[in-house]
BASELO-723946 format. One line per 3 residues: their letters; for each residue y, z, x of N, C-alpha, C. Coordinates in pm, whole numbers. Layout:
REM BASELO-723946
A> Y:Z:X:Y:Z:X:Y:Z:X  ...
This chain:
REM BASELO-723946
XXX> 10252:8710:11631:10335:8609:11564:10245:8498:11514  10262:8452:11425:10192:8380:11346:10182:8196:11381  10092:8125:11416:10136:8038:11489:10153:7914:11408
XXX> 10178:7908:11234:10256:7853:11151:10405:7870:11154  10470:7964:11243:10577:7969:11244:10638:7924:11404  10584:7901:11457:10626:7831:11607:10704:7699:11561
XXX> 10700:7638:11475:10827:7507:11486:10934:7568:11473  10966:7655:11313:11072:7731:11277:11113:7793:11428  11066:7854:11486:11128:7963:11597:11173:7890:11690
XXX> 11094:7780:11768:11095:7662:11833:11285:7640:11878  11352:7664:11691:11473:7631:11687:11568:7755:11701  11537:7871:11739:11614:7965:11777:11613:8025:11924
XXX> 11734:8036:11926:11784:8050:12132:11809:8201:12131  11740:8230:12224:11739:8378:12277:11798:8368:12409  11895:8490:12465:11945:8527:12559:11899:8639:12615
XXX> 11788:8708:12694:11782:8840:12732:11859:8866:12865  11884:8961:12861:11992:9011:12988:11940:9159:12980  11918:9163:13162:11882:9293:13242:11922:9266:13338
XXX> 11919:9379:13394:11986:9363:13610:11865:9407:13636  11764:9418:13597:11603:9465:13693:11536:9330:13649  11479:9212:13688:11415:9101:13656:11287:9133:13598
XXX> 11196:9221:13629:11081:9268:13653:11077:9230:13474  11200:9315:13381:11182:9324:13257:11230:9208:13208  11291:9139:13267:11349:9014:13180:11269:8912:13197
XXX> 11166:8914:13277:11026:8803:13308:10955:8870:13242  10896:9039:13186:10825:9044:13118:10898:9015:12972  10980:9026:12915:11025:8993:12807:11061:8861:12770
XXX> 11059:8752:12842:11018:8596:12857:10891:8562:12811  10791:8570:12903:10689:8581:12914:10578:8639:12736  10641:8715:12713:10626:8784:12560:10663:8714:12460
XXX> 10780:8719:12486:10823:8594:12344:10801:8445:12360  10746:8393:12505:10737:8278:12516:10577:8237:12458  10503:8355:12432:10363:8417:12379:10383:8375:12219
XXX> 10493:8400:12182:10501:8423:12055:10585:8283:11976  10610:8208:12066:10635:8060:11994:10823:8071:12075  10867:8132:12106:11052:8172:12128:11069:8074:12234
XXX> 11173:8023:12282:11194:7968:12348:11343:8086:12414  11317:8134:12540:11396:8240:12607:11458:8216:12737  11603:8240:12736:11634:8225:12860:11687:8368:12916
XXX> 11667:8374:13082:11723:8476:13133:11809:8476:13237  11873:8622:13216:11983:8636:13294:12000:8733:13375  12021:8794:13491:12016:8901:13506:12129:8972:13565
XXX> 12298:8906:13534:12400:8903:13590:12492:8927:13439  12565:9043:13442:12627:9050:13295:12738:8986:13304  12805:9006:13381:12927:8882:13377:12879:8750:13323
XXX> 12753:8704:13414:12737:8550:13420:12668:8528:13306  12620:8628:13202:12564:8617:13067:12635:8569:13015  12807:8665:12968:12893:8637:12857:12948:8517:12911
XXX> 12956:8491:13024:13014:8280:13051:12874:8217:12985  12748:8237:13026:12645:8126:12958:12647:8169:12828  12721:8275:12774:12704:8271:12607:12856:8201:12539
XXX> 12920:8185:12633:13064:8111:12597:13045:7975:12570  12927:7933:12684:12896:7784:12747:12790:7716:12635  12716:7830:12577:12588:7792:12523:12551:7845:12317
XXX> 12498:7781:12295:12499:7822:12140:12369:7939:12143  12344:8012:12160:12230:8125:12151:12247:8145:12032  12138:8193:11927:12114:8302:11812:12117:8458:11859
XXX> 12013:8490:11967:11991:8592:11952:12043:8675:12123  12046:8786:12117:12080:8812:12266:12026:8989:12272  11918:8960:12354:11883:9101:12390:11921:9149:12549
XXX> 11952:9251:12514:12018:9302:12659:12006:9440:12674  12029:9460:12791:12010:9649:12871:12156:9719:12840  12124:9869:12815:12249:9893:12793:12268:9942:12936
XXX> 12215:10041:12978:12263:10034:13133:12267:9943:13225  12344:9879:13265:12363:9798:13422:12436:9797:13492  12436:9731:13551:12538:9688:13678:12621:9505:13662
XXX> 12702:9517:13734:12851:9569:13722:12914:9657:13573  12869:9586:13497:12926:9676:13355:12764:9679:13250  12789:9767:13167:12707:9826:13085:12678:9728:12963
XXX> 12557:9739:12844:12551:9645:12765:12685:9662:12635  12737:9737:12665:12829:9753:12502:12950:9732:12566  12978:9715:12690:13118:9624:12725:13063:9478:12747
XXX> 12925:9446:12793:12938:9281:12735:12906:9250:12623  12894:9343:12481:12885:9293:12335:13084:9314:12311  13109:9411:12402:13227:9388:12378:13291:9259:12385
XXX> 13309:9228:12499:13356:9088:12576:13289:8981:12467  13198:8954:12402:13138:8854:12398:13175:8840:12236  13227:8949:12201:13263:8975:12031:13364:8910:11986
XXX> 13428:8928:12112:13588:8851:12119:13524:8698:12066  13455:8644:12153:13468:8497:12140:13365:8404:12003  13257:8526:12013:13155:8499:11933:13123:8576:11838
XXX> 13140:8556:11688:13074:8696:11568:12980:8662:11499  12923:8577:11591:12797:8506:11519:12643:8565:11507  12595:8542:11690:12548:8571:11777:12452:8712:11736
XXX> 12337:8699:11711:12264:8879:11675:12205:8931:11808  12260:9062:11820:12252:9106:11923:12148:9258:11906  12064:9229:12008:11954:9360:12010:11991:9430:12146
XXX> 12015:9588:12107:12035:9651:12275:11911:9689:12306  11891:9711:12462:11799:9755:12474:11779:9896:12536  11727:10049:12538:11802:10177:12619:11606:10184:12645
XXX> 11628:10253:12805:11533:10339:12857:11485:10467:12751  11563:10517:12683:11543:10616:12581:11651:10662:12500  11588:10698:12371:11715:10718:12251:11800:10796:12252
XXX> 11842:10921:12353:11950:10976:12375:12042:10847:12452  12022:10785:12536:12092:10692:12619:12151:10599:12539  12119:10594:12409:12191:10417:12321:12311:10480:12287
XXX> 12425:10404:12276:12596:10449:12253:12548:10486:12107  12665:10578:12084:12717:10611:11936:12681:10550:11825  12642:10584:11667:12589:10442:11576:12753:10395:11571
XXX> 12868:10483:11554:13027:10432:11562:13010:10305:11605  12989:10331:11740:12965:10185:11869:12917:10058:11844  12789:10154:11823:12690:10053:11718:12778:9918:11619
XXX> 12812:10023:11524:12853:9939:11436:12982:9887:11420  13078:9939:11521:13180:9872:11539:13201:9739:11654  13062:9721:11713:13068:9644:11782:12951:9514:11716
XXX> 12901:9515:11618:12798:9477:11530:12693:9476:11599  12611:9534:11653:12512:9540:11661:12359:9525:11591  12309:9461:11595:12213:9426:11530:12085:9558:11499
XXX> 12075:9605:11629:11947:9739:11649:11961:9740:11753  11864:9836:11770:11836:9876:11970:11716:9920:11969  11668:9924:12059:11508:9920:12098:11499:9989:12218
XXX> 11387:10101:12185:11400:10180:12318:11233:10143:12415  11267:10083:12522:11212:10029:12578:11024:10094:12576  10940:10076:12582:10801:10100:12620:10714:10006:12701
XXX> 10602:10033:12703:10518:9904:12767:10475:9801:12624  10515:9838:12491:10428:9779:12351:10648:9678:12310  10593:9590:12305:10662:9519:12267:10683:9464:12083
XXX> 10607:9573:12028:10601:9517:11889:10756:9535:11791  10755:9690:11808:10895:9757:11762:10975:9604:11773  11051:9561:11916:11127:9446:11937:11082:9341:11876
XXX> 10971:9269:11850:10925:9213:11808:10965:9159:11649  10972:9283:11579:11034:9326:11453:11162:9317:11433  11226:9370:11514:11369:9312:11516:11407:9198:11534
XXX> 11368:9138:11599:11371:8991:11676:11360:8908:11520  11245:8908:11422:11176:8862:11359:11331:8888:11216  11390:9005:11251:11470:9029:11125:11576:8963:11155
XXX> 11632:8935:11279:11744:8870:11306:11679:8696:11258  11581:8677:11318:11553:8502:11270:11553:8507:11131  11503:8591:11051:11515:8578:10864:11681:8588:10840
XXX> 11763:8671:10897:11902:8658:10857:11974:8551:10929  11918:8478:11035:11994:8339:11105:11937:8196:11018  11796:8255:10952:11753:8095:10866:11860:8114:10727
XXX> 11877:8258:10675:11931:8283:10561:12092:8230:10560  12154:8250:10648:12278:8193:10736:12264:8037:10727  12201:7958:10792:12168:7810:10809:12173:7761:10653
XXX> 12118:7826:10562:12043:7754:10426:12198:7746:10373  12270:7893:10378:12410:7932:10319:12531:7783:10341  12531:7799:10496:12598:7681:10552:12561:7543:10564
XXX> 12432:7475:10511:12391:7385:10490:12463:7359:10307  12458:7474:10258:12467:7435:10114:12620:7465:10102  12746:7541:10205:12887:7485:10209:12884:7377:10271
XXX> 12801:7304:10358:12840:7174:10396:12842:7039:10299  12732:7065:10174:12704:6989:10051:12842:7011:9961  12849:7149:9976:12996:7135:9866:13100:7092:9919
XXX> 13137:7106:10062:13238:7008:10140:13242:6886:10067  13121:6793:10109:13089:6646:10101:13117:6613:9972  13072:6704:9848:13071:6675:9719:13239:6676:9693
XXX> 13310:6772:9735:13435:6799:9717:13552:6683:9803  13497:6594:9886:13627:6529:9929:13559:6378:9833  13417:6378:9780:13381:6267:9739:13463:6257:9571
XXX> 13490:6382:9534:13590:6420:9389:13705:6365:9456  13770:6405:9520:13942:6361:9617:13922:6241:9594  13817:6168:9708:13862:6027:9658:13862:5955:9510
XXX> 13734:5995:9416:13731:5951:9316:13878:5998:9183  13917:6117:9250:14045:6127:9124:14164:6055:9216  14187:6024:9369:14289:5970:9384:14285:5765:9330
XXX> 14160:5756:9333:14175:5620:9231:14199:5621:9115  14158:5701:9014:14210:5734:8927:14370:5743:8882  14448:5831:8988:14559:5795:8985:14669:5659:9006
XXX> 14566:5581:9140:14620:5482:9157:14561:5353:9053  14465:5356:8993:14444:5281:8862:14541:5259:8780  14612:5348:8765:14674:5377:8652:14828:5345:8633
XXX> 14865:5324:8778:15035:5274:8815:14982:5141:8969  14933:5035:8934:14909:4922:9052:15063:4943:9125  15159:4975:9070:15278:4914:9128:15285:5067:9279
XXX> 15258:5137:9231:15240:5243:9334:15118:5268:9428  15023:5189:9367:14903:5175:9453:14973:5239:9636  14867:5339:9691:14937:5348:9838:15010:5423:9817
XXX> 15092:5476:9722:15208:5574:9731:15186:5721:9779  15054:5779:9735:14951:5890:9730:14945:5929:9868  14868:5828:9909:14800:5837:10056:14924:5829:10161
XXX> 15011:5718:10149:15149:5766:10281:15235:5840:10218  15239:5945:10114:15318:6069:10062:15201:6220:10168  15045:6171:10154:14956:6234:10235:15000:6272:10395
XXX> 14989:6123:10411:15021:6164:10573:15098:6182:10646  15245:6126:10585:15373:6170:10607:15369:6332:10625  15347:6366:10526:15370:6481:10478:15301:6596:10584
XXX> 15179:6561:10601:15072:6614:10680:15174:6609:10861  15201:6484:10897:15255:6476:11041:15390:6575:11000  15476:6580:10919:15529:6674:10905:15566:6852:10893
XXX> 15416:6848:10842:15385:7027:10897:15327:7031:10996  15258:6946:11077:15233:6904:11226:15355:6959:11297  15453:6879:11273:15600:6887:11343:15672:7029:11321
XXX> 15644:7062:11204:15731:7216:11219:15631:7347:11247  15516:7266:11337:15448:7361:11433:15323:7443:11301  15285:7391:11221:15182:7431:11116:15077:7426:11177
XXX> 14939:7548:11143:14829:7514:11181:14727:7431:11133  14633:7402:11149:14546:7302:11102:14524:7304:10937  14482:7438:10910:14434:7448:10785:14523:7426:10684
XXX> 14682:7485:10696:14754:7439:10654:14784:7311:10661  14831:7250:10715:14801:7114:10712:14735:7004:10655  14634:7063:10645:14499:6994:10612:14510:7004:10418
XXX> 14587:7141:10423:14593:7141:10264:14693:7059:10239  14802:7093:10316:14925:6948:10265:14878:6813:10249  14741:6745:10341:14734:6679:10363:14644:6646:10198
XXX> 14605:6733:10170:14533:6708:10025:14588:6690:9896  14652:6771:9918:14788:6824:9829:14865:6695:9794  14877:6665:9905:14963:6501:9905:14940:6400:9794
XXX> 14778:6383:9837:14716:6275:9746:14691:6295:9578  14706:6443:9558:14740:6420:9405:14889:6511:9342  14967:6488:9440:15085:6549:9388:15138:6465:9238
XXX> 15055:6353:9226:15151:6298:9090:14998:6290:8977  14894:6360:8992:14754:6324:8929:14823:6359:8792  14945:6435:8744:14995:6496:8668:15018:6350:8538
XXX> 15106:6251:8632:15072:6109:8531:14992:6047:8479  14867:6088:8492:14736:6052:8425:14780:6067:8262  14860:6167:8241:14876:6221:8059:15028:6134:8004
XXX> 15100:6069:8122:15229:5962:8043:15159:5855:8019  15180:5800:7941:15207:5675:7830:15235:5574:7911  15113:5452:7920:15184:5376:7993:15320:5301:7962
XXX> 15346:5286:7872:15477:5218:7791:15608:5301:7863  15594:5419:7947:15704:5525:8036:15660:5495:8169  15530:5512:8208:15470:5503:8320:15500:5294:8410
XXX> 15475:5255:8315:15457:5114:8362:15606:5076:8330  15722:5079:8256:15845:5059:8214:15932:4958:8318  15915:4856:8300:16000:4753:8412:16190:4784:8351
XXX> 16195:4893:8392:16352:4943:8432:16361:5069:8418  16520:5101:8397:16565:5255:8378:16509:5309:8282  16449:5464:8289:16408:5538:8159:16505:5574:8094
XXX> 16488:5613:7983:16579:5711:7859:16598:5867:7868  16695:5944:7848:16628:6064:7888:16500:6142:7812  16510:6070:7697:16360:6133:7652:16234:6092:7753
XXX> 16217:5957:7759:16098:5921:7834:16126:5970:7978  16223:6015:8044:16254:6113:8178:16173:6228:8154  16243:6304:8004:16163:6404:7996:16045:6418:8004
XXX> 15937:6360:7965:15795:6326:7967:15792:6285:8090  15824:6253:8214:15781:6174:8334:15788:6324:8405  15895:6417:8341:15934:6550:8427:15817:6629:8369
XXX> 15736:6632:8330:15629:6704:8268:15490:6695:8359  15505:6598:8463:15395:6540:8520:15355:6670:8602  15462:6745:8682:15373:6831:8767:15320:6990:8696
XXX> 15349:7001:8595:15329:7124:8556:15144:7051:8505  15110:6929:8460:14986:6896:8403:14934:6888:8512  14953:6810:8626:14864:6839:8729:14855:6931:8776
XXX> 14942:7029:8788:14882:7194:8826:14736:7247:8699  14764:7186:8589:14657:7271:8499:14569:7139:8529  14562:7052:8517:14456:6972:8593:14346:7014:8679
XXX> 14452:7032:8839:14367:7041:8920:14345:7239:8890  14374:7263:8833:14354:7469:8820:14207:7425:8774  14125:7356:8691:14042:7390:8691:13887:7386:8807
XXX> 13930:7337:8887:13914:7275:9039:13904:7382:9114  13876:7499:9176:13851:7611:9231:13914:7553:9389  13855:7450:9433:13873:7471:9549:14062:7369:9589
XXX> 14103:7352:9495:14257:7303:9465:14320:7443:9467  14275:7557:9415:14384:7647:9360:14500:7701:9473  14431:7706:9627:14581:7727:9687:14661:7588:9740
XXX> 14581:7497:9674:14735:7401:9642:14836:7367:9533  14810:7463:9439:14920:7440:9288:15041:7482:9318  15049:7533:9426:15218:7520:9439:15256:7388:9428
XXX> 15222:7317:9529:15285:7189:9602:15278:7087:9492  15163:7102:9384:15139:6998:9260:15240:7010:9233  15308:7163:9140:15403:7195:9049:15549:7205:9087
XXX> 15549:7214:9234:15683:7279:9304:15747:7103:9367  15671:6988:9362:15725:6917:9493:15808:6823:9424  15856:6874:9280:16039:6769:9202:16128:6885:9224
XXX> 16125:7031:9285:16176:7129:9282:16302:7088:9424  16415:7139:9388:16550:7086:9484:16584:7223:9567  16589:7227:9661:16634:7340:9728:16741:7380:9666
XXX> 16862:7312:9630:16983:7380:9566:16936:7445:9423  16845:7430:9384:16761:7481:9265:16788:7399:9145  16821:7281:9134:16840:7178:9054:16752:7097:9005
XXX> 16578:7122:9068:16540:7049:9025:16437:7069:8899  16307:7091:8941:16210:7053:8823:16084:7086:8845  15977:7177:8745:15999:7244:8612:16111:7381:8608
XXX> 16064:7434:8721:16101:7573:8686:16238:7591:8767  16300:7487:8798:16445:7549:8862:16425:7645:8986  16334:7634:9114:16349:7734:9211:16431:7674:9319
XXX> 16483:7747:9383:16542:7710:9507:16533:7787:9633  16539:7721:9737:16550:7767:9853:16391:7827:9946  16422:7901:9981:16236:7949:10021:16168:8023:9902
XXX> 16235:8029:9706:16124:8037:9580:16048:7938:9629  16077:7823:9661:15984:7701:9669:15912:7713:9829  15762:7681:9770:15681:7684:9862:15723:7574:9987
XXX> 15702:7614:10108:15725:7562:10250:15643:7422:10187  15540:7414:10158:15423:7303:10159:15443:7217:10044  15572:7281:9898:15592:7180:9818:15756:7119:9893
XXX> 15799:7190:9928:15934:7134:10031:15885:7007:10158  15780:7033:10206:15773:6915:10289:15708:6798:10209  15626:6803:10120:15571:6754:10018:15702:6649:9965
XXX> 15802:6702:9905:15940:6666:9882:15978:6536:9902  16006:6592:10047:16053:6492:10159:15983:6386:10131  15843:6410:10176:15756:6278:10229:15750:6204:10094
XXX> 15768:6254:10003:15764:6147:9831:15865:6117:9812  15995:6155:9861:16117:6085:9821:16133:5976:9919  16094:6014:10059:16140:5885:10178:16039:5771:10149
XXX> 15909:5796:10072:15809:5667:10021:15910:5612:9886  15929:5718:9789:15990:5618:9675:16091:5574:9721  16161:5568:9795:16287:5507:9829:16253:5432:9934
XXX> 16204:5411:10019:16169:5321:10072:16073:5199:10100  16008:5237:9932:15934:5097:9862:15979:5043:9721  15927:4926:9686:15988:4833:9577:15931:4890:9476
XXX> 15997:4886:9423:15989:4952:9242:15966:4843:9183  15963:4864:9017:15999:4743:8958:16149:4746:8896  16224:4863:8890:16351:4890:8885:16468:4866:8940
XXX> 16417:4852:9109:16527:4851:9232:16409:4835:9354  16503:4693:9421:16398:4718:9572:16384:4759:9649  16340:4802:9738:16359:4910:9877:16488:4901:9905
XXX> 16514:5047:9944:16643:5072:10051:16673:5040:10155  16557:5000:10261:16543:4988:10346:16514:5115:10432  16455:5112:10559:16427:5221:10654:16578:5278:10657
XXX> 16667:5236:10734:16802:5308:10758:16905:5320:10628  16917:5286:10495:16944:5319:10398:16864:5476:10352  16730:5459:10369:16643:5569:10317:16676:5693:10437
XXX> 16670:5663:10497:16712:5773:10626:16838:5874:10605  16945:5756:10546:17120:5794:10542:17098:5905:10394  17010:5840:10309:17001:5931:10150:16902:6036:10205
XXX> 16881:6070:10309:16776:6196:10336:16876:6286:10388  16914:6206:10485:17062:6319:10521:17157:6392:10410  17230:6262:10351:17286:6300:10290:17247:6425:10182
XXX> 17116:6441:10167:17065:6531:10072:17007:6634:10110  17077:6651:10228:16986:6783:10295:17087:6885:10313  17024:6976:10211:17070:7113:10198:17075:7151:10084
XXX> 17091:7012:9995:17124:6976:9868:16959:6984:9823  16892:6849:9773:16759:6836:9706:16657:6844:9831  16739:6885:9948:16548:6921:10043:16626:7047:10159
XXX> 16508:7086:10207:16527:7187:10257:16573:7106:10422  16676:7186:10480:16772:7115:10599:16641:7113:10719  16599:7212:10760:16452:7220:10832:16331:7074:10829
XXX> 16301:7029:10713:16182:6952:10661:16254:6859:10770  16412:6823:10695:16476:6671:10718:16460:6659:10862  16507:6763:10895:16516:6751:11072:16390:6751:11133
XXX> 16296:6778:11103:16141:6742:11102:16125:6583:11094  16175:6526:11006:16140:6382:10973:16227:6296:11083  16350:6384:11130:16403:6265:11212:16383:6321:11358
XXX> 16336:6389:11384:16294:6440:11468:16119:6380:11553  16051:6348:11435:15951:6307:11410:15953:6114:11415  16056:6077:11346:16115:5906:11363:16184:5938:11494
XXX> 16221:5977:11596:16260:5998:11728:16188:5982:11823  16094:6031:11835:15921:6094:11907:15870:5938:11914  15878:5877:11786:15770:5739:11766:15843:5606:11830
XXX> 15992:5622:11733:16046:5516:11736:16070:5443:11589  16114:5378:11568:16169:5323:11394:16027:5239:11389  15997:5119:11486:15926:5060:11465:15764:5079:11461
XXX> 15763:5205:11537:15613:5326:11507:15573:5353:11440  15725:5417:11362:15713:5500:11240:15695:5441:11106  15767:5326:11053:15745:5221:10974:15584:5180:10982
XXX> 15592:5135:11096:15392:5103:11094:15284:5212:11072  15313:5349:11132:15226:5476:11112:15243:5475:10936  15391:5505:10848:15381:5556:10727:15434:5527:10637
XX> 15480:5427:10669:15521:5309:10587:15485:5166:10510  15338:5176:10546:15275:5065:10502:15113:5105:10456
């Protein structure tokens, strides 16, 4: 091993596992020769807990042992970890399981034991080129993460530039919305998209006129019409946005009425996406329960009574009972302070 490469390796964790020590001190001892930093084990149970417990790269192990064999602890350990490159190790090449086995259990290679440690050596060396190749991959989705919520914030100002009187409307339509698929038992990821989803459900008004957009009173139905145009543009908006695309439901779907009354496309009932239905909710209980320049708040228990009343009708009966279910849990005066301000 080349001793320009001892920092690089420095940073990769090896696990060897045998039930005879004799080999797992000589196979320490070897790679600890070669720049590796190695730990051993010689208990297969107590491997797959220190590989539960511990971040390892690499894990070389015996296929014969005691209490259980090496391809029931790649089994066990597959479950929890599909990360992890794993080298078997067999006394001789009739003895290594099936390539089936092999490769249904991912196996990395297997190495049939000698006194010359190079063969392993080689493997070892191919797993660290596919764990740096891995690192570079996920270093450069972690850049497009960062780059991608730093766009979120910069187009949700954009939106709020553009209507001061709604300033804030975005962000508690966000989190409302978000504690709401919380509440009807949603998993994270979902969630997390509502929670995005939220903040440009209206980016669609960027293309009205402020003379409709800014309008200190009632619209006309022409200038309605143009205000009803908003979510079909922010769906082609954010479409060109790759990492938006499984949120264009909720852009285009969240003026849509469960009784199917509403807007662009007239769907109702579960046509409309779960995530533009809670979406719904959380933008109607904000516009109605902040000052316009048209009409002033409803108040909390006014806005509450028009949620009821409209459930079954313009929202789905489920969401609503989510929301008061959710104002229950906190309290009025919780809830007002959590998403109301």
């Amino acid at each position: 091993m080349r001793k320009n490469k001892k920092t690089f390796e420095n940073q990769i964790s090896i696990l060897t596992l045998d039930d005879d020590p004799i080999i797992t001190s000589t196979i320490k001892a070897y790679f600890n020769r070669s720049g590796y930093e190695v730990d051993v084990e010689n208990d297969p149970l107590k491997a797959i807990e220190r590989i539960r417990e511990s971040s390892y790269d690499i894990l070389l192990l015996d296929f014969l042992m005691s209490p259980i064999c090496g391809d029931q602890v790649v089994e066990e350990v597959r479950k929890f970890n599909k990360d992890i490159f794993i080298v078997l190790l067999t006394g001789h090449k009739s003895m290594a399981p099936p390539v089936k086995t092999i490769r249904q259990l991912d196996i990395q290679g297997y190495y049939e034991k000698n006194e010359r440690f190079d063969q392993l050596e080689l493997l070892v060396e191919s797993c660290v080129k596919s764990i740096r190749q891995m690192r570079v991959i996920k270093e450069y989705q972690e850049s497009l993460s960062s780059a991608y919520m730093q766009t979120i914030d910069i187009l949700r100002n954009v939106v709020e530039t553009r209507d001061k009187e709604t300033k804030g409307h975005s962000e508690r339509v966000s989190e409302l919305a978000a504690a709401l698929a919380k509440e009807l038992g949603m998993d994270d990821e979902k969630v997390e998209k509502i929670r995005i989803a939220g903040l440009f459900h209206d980016i669609g008004k960027i293309g009205v006129k402020d003379s409709i957009l800014l309008k200190n009173g009632p619209l006309t139905p022409d200038e309605f019409e143009e205000i009803k145009k908003h979510p079909v543009d922010g769906e082609r908006i954010l479409s060109e946005y790759s990492p938006f695309k499984e949120m264009l439901s909720i852009i285009r779907q969240h003026h849509e009425r469960y009784d199917g009354n509403g807007y662009p496309d007239r769907l109702s009932g579960d046509r409309i996406s779960i995530e533009a239905r809670i979406t719904s909710v959380a933008d109607s209980f904000d516009a109605m329960i902040s000052n316009r320049s048209y009409r002033k708040s409803l108040g909390f228990e006014k806005t509450m009574a028009e949620i009821e009343r409209c459930k079954g009708a313009q929202f789905d009966p489920n969401v609503v009972e989510a929301l008061q279910r959710l104002v229950n849990k906190l309290g009025t005066d919780e809830f007002i302070a959590k998403y109301c301000s």
